[in-house]
PDB file of N, CA, C and O in Angstrom, chain B, residues numbered from 101:
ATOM      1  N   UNK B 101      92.736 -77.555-115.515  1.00  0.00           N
ATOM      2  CA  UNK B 101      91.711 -76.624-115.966  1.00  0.00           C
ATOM      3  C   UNK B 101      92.377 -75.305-116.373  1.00  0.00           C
ATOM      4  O   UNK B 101      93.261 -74.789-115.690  1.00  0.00           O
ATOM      5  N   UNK B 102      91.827 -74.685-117.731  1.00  0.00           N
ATOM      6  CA  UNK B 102      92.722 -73.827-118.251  1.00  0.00           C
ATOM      7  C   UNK B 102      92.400 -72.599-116.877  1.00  0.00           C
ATOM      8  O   UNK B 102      91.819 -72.842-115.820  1.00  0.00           O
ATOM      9  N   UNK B 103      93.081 -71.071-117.396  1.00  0.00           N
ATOM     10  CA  UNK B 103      92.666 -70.482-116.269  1.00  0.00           C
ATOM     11  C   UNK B 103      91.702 -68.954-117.086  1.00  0.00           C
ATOM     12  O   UNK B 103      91.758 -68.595-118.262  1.00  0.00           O
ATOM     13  N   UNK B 104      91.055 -68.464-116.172  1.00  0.00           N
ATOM     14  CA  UNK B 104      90.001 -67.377-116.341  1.00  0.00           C
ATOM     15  C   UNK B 104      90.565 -66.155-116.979  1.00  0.00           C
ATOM     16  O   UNK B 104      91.384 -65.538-116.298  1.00  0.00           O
ATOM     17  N   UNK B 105      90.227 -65.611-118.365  1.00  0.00           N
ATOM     18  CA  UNK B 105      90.651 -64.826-119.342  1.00  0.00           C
ATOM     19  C   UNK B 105      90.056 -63.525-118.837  1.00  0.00           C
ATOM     20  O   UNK B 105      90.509 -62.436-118.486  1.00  0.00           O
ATOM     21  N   UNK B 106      88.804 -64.103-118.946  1.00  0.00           N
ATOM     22  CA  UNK B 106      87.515 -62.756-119.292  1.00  0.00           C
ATOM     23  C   UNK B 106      86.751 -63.042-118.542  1.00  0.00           C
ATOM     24  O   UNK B 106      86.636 -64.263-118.430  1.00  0.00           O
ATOM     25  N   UNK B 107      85.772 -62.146-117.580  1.00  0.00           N
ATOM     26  CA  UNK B 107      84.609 -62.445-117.500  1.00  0.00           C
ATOM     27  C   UNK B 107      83.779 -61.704-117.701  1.00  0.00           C
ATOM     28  O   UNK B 107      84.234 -60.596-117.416  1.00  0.00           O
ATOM     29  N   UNK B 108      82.344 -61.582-118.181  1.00  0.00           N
ATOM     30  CA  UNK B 108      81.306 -60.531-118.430  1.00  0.00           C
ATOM     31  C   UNK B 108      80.209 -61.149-117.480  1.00  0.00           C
ATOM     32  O   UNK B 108      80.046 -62.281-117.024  1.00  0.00           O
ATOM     33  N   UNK B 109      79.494 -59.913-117.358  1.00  0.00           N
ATOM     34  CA  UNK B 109      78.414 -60.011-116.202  1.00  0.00           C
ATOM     35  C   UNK B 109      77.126 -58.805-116.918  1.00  0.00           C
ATOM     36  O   UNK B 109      77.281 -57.597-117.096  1.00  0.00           O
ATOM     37  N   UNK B 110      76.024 -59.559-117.181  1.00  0.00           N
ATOM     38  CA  UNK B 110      74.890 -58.333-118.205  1.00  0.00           C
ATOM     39  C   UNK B 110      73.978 -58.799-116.860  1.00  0.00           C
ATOM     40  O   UNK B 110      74.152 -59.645-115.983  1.00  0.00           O
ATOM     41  N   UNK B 111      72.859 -57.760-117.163  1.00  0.00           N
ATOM     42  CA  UNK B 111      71.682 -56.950-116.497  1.00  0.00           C
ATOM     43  C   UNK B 111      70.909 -56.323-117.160  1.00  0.00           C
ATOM     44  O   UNK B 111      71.105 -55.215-117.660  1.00  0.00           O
ATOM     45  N   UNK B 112      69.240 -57.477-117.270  1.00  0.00           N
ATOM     46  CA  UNK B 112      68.519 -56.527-118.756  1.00  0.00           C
ATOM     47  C   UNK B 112      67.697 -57.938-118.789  1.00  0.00           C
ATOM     48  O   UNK B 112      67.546 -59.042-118.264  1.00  0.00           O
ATOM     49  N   UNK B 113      67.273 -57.016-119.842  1.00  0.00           N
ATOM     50  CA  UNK B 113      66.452 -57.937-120.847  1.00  0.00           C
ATOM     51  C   UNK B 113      67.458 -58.943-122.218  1.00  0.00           C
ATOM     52  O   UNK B 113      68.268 -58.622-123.087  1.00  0.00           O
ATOM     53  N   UNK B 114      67.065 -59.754-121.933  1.00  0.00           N
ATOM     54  CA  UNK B 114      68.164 -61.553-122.876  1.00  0.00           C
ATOM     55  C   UNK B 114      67.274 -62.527-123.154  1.00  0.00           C
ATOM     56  O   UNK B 114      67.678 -63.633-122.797  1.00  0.00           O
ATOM     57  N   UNK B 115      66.104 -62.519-123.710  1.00  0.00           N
ATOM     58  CA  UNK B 115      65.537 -63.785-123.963  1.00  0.00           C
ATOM     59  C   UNK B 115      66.877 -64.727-124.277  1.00  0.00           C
ATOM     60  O   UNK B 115      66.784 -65.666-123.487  1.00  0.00           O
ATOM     61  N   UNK B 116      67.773 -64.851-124.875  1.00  0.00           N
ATOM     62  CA  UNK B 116      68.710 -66.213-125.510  1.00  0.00           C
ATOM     63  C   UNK B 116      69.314 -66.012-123.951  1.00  0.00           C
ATOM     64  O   UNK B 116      70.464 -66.400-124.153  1.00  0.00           O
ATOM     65  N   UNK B 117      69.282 -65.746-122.898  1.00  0.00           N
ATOM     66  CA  UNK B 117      69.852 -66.165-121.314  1.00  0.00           C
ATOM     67  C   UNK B 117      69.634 -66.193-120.220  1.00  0.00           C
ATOM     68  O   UNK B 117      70.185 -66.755-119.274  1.00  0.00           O
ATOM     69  N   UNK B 118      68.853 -65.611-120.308  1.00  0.00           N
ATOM     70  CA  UNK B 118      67.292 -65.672-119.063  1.00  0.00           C
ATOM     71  C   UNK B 118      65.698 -66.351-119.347  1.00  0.00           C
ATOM     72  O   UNK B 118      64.940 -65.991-120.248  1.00  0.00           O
ATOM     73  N   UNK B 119      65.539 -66.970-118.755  1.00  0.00           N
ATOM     74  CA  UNK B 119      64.208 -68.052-119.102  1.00  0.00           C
ATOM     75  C   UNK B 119      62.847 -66.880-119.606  1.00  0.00           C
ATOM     76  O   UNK B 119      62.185 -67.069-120.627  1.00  0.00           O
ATOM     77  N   UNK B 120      62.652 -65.811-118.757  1.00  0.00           N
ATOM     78  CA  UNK B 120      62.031 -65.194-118.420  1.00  0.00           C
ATOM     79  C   UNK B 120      62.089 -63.706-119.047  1.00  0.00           C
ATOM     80  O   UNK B 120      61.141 -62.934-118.905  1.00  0.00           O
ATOM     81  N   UNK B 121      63.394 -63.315-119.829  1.00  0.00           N
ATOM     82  CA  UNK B 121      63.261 -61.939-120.466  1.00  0.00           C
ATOM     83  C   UNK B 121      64.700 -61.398-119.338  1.00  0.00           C
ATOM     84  O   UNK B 121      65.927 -61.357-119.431  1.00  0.00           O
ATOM     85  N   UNK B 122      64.022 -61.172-118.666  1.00  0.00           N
ATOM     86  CA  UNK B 122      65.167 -60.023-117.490  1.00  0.00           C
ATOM     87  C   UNK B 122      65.892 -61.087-116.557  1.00  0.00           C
ATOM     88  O   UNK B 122      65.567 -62.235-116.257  1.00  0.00           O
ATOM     89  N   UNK B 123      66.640 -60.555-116.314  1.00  0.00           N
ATOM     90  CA  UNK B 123      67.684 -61.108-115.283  1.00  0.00           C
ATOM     91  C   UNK B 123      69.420 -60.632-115.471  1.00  0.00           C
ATOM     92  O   UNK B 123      69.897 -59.737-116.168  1.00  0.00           O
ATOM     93  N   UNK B 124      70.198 -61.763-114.420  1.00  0.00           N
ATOM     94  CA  UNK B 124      71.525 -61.294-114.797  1.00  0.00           C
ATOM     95  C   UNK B 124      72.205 -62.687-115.619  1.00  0.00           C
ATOM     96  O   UNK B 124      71.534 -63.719-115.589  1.00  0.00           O
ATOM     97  N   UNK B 125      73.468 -62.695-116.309  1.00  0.00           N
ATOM     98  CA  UNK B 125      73.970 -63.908-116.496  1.00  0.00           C
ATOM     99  C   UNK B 125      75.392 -63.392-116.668  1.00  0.00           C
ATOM    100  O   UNK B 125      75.795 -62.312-117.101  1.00  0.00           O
ATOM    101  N   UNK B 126      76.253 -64.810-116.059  1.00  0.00           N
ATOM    102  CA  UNK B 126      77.561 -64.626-116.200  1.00  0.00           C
ATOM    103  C   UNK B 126      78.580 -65.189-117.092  1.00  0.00           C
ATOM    104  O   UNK B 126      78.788 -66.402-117.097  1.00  0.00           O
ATOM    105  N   UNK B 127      79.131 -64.501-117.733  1.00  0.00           N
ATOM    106  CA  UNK B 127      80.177 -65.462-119.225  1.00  0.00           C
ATOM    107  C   UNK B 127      81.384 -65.651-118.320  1.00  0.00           C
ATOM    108  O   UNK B 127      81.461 -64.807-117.426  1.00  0.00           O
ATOM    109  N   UNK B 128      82.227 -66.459-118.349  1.00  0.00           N
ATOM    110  CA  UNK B 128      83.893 -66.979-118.108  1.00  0.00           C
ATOM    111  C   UNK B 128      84.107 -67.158-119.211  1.00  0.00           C
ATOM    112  O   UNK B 128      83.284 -67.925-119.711  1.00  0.00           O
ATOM    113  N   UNK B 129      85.201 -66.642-120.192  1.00  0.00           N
ATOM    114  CA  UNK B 129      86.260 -67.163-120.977  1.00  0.00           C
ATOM    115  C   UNK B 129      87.785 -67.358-120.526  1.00  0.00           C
ATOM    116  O   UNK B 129      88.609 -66.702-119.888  1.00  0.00           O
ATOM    117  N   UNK B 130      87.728 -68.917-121.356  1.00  0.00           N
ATOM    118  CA  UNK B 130      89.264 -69.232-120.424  1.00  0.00           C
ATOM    119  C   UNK B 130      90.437 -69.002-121.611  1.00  0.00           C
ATOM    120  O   UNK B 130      90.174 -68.623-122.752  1.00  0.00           O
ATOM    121  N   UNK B 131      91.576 -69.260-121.185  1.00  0.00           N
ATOM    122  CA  UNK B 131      92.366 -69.162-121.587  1.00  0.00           C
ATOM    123  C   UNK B 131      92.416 -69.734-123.232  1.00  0.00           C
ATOM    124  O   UNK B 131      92.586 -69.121-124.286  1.00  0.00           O
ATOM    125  N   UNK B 132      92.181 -71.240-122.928  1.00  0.00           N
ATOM    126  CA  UNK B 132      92.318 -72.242-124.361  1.00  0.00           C
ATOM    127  C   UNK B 132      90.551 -71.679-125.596  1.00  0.00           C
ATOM    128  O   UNK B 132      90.056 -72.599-126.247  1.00  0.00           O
ATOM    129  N   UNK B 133      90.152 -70.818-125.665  1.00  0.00           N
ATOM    130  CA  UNK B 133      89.220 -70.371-126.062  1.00  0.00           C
ATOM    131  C   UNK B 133      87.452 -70.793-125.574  1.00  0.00           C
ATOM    132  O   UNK B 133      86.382 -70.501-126.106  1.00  0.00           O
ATOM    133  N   UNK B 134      87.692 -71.365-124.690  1.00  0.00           N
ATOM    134  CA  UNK B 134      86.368 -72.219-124.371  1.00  0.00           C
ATOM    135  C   UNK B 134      85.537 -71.383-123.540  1.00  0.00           C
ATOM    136  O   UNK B 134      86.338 -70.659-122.950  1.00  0.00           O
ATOM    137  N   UNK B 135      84.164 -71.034-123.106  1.00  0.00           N
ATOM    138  CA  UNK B 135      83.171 -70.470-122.589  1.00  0.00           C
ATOM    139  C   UNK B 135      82.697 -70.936-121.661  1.00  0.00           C
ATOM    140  O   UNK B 135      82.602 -72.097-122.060  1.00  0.00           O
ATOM    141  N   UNK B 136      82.271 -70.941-120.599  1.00  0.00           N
ATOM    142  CA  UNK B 136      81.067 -70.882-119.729  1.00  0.00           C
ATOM    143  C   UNK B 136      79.965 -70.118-119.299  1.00  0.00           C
ATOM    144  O   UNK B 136      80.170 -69.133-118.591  1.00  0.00           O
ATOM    145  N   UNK B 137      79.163 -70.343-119.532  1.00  0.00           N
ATOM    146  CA  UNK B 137      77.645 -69.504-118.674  1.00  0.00           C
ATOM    147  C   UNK B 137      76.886 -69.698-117.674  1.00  0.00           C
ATOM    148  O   UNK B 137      76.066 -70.609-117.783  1.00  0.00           O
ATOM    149  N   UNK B 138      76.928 -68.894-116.381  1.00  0.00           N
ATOM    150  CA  UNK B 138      76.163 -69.429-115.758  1.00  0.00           C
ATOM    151  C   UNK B 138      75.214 -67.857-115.053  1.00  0.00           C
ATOM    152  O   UNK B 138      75.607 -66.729-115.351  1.00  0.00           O
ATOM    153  N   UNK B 139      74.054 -68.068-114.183  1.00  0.00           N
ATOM    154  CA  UNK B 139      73.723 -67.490-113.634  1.00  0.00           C
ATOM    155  C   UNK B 139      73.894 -66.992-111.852  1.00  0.00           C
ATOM    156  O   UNK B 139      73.116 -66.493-111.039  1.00  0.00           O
ATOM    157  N   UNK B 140      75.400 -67.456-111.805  1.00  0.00           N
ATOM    158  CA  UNK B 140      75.616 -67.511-110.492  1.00  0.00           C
ATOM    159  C   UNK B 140      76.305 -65.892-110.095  1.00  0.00           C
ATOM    160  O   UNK B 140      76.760 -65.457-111.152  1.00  0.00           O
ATOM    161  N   UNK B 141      76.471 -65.151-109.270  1.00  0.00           N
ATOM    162  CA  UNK B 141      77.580 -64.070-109.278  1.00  0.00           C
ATOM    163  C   UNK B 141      78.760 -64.475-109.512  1.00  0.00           C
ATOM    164  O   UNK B 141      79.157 -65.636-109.602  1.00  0.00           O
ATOM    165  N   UNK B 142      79.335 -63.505-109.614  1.00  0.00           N
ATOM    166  CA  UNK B 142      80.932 -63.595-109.609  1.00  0.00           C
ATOM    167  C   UNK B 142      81.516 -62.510-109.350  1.00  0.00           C
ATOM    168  O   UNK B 142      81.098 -61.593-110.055  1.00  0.00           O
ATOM    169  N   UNK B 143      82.502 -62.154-108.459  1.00  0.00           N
ATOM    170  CA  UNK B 143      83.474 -60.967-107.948  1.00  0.00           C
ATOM    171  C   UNK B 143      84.188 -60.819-108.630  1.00  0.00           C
ATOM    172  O   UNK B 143      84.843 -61.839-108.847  1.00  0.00           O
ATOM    173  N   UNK B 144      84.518 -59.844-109.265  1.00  0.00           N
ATOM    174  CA  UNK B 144      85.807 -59.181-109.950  1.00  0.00           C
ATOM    175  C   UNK B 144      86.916 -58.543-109.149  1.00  0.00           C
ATOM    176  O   UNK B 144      86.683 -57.835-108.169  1.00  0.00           O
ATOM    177  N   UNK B 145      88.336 -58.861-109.668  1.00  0.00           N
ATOM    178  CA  UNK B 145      89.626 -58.954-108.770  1.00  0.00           C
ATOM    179  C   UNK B 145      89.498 -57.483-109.122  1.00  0.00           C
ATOM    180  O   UNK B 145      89.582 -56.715-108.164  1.00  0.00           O
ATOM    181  N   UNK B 146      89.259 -56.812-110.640  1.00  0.00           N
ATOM    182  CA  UNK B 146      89.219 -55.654-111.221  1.00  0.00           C
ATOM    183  C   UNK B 146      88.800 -55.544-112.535  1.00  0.00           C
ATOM    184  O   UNK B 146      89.412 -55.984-113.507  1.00  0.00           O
ATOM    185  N   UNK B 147      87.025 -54.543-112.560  1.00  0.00           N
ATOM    186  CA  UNK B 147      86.602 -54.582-113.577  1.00  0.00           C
ATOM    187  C   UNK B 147      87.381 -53.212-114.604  1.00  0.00           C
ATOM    188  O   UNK B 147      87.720 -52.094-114.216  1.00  0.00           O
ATOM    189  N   UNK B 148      87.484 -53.794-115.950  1.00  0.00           N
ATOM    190  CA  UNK B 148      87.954 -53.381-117.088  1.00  0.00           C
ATOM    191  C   UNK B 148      87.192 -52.649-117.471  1.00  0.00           C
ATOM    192  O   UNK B 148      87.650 -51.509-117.397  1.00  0.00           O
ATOM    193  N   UNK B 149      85.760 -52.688-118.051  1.00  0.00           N
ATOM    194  CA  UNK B 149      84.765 -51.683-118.493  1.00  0.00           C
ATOM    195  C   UNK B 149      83.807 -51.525-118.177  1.00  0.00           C
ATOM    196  O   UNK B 149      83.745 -51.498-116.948  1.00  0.00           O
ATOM    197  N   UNK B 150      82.733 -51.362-118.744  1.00  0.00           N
ATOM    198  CA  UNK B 150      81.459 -51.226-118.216  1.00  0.00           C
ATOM    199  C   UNK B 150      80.716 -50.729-119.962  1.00  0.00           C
ATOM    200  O   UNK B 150      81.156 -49.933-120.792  1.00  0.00           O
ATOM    201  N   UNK B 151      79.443 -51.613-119.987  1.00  0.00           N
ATOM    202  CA  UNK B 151      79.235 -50.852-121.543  1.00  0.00           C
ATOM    203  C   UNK B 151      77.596 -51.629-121.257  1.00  0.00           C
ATOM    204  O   UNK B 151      77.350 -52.407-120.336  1.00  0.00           O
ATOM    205  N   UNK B 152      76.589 -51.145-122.357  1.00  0.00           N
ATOM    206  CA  UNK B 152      75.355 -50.757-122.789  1.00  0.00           C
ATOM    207  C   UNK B 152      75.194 -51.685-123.931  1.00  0.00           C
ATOM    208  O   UNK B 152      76.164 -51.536-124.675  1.00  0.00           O
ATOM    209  N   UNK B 153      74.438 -52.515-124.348  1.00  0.00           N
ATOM    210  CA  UNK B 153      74.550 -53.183-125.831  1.00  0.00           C
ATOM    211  C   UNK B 153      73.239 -53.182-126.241  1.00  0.00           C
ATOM    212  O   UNK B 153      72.588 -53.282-125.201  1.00  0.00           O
ATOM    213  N   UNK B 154      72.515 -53.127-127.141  1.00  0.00           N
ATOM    214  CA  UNK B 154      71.476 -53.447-127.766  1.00  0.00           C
ATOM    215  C   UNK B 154      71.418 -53.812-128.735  1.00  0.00           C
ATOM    216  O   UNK B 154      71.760 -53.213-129.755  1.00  0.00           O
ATOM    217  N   UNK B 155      70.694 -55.548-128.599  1.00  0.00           N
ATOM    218  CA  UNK B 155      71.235 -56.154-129.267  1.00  0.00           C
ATOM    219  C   UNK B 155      69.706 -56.374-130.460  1.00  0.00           C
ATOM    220  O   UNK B 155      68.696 -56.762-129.874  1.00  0.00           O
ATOM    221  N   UNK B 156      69.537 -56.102-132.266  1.00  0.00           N
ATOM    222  CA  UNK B 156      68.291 -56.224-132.565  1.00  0.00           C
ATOM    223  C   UNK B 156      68.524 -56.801-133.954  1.00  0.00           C
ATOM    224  O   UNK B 156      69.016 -56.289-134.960  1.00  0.00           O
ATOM    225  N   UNK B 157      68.100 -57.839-133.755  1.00  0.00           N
ATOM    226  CA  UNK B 157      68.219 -58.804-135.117  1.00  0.00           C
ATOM    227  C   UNK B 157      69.930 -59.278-135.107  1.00  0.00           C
ATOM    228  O   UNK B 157      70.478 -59.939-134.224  1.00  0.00           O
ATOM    229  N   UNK B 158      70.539 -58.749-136.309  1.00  0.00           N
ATOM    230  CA  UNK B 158      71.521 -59.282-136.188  1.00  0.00           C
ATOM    231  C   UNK B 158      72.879 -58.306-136.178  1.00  0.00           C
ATOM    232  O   UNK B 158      74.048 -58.515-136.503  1.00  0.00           O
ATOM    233  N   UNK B 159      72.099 -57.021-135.597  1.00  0.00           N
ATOM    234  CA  UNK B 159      73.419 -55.838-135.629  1.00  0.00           C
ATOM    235  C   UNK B 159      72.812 -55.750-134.074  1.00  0.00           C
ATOM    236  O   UNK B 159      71.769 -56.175-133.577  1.00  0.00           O
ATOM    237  N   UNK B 160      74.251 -54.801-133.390  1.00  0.00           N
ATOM    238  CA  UNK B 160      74.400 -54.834-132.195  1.00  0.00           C
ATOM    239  C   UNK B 160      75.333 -53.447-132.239  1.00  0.00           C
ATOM    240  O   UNK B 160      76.403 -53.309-132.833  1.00  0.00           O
ATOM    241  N   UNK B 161      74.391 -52.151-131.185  1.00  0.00           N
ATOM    242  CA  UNK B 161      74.999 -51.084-131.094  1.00  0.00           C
ATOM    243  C   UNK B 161      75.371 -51.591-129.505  1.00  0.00           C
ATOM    244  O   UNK B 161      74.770 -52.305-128.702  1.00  0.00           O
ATOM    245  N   UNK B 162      77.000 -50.668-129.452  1.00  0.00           N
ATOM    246  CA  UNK B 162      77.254 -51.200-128.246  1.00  0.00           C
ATOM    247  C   UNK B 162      78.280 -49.424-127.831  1.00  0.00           C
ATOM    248  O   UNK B 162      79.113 -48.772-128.462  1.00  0.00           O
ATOM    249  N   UNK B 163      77.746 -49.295-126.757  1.00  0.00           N
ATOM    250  CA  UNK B 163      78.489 -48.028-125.776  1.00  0.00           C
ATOM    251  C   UNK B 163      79.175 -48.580-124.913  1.00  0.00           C
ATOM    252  O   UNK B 163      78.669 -49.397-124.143  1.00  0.00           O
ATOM    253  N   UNK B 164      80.543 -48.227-124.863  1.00  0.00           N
ATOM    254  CA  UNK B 164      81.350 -49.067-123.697  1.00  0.00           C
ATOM    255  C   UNK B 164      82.616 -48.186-123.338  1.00  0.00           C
ATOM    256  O   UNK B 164      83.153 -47.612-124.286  1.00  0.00           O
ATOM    257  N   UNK B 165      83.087 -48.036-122.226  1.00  0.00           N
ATOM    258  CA  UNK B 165      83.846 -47.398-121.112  1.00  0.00           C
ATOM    259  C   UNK B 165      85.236 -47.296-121.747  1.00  0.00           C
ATOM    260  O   UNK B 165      85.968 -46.309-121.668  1.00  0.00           O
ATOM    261  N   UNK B 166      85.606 -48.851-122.615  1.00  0.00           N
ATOM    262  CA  UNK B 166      86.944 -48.624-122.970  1.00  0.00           C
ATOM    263  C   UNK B 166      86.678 -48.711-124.654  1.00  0.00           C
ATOM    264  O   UNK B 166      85.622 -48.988-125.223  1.00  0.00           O
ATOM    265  N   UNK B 167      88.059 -48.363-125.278  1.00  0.00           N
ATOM    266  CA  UNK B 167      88.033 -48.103-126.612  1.00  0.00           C
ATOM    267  C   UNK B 167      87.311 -49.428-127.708  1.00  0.00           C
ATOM    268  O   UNK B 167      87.581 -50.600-127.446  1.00  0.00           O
ATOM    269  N   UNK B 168      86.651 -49.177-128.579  1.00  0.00           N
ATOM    270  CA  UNK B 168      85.775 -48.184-129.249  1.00  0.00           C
ATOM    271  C   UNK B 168      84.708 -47.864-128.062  1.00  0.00           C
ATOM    272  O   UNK B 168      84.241 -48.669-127.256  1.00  0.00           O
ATOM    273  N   UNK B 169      84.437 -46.406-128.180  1.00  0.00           N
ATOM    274  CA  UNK B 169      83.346 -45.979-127.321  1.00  0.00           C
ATOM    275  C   UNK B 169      82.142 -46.398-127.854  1.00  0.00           C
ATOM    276  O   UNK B 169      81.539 -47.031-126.988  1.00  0.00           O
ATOM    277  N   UNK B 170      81.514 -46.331-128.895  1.00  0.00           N
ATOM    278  CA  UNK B 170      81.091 -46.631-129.790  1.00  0.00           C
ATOM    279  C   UNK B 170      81.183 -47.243-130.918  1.00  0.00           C
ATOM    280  O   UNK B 170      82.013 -47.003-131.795  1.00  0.00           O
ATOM    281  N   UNK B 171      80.254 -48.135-130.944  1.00  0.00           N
ATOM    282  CA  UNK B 171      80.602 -49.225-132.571  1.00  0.00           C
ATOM    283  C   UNK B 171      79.135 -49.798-132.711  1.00  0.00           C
ATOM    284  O   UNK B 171      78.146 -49.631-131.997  1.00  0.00           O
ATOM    285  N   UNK B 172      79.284 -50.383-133.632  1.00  0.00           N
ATOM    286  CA  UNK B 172      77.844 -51.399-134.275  1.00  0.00           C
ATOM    287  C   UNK B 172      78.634 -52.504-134.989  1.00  0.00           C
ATOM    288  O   UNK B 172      79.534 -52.334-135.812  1.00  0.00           O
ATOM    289  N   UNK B 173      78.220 -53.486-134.604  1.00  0.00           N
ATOM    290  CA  UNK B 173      78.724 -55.338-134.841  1.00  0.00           C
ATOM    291  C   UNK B 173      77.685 -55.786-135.843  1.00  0.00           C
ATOM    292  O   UNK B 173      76.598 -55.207-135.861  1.00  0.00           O
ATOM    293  N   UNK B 174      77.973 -56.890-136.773  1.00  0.00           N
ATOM    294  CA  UNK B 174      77.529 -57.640-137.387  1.00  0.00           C
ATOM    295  C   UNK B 174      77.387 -59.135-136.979  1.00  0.00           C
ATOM    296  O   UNK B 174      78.312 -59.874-137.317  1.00  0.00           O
ATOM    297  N   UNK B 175      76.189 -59.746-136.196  1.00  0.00           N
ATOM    298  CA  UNK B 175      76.478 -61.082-135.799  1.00  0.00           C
ATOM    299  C   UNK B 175      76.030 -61.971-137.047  1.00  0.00           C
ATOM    300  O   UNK B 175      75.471 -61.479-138.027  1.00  0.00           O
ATOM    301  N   UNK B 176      76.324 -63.308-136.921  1.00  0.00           N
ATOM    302  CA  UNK B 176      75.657 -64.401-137.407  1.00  0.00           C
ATOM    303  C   UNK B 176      74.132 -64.978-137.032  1.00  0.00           C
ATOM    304  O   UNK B 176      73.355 -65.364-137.905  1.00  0.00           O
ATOM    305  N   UNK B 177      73.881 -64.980-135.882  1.00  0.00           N
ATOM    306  CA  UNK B 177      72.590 -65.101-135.755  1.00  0.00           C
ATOM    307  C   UNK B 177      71.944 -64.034-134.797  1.00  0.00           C
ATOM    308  O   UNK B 177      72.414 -63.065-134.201  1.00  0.00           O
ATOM    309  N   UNK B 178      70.403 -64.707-134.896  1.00  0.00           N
ATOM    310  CA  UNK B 178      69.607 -63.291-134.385  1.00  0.00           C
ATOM    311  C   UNK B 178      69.710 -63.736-133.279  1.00  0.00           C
ATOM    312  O   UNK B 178      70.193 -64.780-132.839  1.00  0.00           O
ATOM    313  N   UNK B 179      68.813 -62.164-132.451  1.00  0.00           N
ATOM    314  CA  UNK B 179      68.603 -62.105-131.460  1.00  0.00           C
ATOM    315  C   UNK B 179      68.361 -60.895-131.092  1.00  0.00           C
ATOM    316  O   UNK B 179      68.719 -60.027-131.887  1.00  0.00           O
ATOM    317  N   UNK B 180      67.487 -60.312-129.408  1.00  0.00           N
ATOM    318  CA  UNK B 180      67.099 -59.451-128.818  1.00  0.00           C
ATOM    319  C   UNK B 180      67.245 -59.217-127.753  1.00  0.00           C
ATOM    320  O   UNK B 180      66.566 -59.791-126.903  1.00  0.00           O
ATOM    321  N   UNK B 181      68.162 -58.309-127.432  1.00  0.00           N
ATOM    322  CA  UNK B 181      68.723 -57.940-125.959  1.00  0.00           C
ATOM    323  C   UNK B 181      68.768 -56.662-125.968  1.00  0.00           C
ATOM    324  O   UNK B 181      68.761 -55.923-126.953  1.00  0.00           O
ATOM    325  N   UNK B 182      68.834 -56.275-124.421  1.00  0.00           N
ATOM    326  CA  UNK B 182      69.133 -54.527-123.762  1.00  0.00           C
ATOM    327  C   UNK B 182      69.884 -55.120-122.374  1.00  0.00           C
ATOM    328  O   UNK B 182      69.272 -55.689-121.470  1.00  0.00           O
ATOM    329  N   UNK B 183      71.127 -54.907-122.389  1.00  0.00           N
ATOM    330  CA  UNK B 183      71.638 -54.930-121.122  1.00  0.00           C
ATOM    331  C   UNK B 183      72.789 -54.333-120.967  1.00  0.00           C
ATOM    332  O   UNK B 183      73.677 -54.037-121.766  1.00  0.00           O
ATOM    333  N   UNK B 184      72.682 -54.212-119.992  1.00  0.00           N
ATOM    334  CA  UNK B 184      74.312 -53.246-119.068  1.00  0.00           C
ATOM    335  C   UNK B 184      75.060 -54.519-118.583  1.00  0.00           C
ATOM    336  O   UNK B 184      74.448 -55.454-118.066  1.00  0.00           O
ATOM    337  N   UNK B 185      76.415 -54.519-118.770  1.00  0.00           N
ATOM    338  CA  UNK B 185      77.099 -54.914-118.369  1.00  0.00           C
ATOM    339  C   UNK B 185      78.922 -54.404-117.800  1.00  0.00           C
ATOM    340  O   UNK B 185      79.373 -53.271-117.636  1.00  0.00           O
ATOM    341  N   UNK B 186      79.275 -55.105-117.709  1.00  0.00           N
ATOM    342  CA  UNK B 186      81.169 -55.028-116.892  1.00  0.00           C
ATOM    343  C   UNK B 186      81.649 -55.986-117.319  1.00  0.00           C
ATOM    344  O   UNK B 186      81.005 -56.968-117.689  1.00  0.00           O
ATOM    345  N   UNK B 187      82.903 -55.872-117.347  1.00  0.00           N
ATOM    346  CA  UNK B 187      84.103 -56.907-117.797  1.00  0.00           C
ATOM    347  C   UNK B 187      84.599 -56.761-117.235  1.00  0.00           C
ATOM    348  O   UNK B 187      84.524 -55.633-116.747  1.00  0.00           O
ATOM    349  N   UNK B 188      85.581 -57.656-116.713  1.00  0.00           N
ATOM    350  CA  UNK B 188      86.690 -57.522-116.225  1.00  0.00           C
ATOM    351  C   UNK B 188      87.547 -59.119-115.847  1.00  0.00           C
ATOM    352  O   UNK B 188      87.466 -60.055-116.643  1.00  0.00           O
ATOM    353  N   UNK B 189      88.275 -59.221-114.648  1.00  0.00           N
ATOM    354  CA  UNK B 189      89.228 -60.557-114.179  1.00  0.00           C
ATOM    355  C   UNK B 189      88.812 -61.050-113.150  1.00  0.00           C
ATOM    356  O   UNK B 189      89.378 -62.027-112.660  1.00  0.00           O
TER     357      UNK B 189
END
């Protein structure tokens, strides 16, 4: 099993990851590029950032702890989110 790259952890509103609108959910990215999601916790050895995203249609303003402080993304598909999250290992 490859080993743990990234992990992110959001808090908010996610219709595309919470059944219900609000909740938390957890990303793993591994090494060989592959993803997991789940809604379980997860401890960080040491979180990296901490950032704000709002996510509306298919642009995404995002405030975050480490460099760019600020930016706006262009996704491929839609979607509607507000959540806080952390990164880190």
């Amino acid at each position: 099993m490859p080993k743990i790259k990234k992990i992110f952890t959001e808090y908010g509103l996610d219709f595309d990851n919470n059944k219900y609108g609000f909740g938390r959910s957890t990303e793993c990215e591994y090494t060989d590029g592959t993803e997991m999601r789940t809604h379980e916790p997860v401890k960080f050895k040491k979180v990296h950032a901490r950032y704000f995203r709002i996510w509306i249609g298919k642009i995404v303003f995002i405030i975050d702890s480490d460099r760019p402080h600020f930016c706006v993304r262009k996704k491929t598909r839609w979607n509607f989110k507000i959540v806080y999250g952390k990164s880190g290992q």
